[in-house]
N, C-alpha and C positions, 0 to 999 in steps of 0.2 A: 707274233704281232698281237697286242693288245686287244687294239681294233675288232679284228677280225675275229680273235676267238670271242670277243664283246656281240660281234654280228650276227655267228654261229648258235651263241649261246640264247640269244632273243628272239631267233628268226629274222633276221632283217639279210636282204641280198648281201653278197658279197662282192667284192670290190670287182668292177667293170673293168674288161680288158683295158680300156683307154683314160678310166678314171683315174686321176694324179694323187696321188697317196693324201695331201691333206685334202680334198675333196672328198675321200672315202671318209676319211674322220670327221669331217665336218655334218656328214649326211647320217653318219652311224651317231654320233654324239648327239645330233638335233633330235631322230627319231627317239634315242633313249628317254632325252630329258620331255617331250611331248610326254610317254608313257609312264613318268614320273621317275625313273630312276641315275638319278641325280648321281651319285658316287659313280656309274658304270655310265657315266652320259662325261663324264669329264675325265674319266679315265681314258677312254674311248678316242676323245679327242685327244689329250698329251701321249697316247699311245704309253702310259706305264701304271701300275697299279700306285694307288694313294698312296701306302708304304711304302713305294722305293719310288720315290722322284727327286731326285736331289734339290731340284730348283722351287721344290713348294709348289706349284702351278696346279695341282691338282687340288693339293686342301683349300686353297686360294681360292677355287673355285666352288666348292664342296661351299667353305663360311662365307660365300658371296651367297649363293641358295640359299643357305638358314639365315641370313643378315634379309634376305626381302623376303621370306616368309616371317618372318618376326614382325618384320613392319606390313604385313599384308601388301604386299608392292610385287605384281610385276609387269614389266613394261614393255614385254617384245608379244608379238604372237604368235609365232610359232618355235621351235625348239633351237633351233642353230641362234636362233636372236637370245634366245633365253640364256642359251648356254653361255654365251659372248659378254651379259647383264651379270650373269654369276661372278664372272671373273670381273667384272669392275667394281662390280657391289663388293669382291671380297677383296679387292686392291684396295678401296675405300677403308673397309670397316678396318683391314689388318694396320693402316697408317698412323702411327702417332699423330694426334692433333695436335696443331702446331699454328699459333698464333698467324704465324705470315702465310697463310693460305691465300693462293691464287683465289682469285675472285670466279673465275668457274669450278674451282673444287667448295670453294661457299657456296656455289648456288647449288652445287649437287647433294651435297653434306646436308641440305634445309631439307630440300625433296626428300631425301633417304628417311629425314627425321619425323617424316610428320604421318 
């Protein structure tokens, strides 16, 4: 498990007898990304290395992080918010712009841009 050798390897506890698997990734992920490590904060969470994830979810998240360090922008305060911001900042930026944009991906699309 990802996770966990993510956990191992930072010092952060390891998962609680009673802790439910994505609670453990959510706590290991948040701590990573407070201490800045952003690739092992999102790996953490999809529990699979950036290189083998079929579904993208991790780079998604990885160009959601450099999309609001670009714009100086970030909007949670502590790391599991952050991490969560990653992944839509990078749902965002990965999206073809597309004329018929819902009117809250307008209003998000402004904020991102300024």
């Amino acid at each position: 498990m990802i996770t966990a050798q993510r956990a191992q390897e930072f010092g952060i506890d390891s998962q609680g007898e009673n802790e439910p698997d994505v609670a453990f990734r959510e706590r290991v992920s948040g701590i990573l990304r407070e201490q800045g490590h952003i690739i092992e904060a999102h790996e953490a969470l999809r529990n699979c290395l950036y290189d083998d994830d079929p579904s993208g979810g991790v780079m998604e998240g990885i160009m959601g992080a450099m999309a609001g360090a670009l714009h100086e922008k970030q909007y949670s305060r502590d790391g599991v918010g952050q991490v969560g911001d990653d992944i839509a900042l990078g749902a965002l930026a990965s999206e073809p712009r597309k004329p018929e944009m819902s009117p809250e991906t307008m209003l998000i699309a402004c904020l991102l841009a300024r």
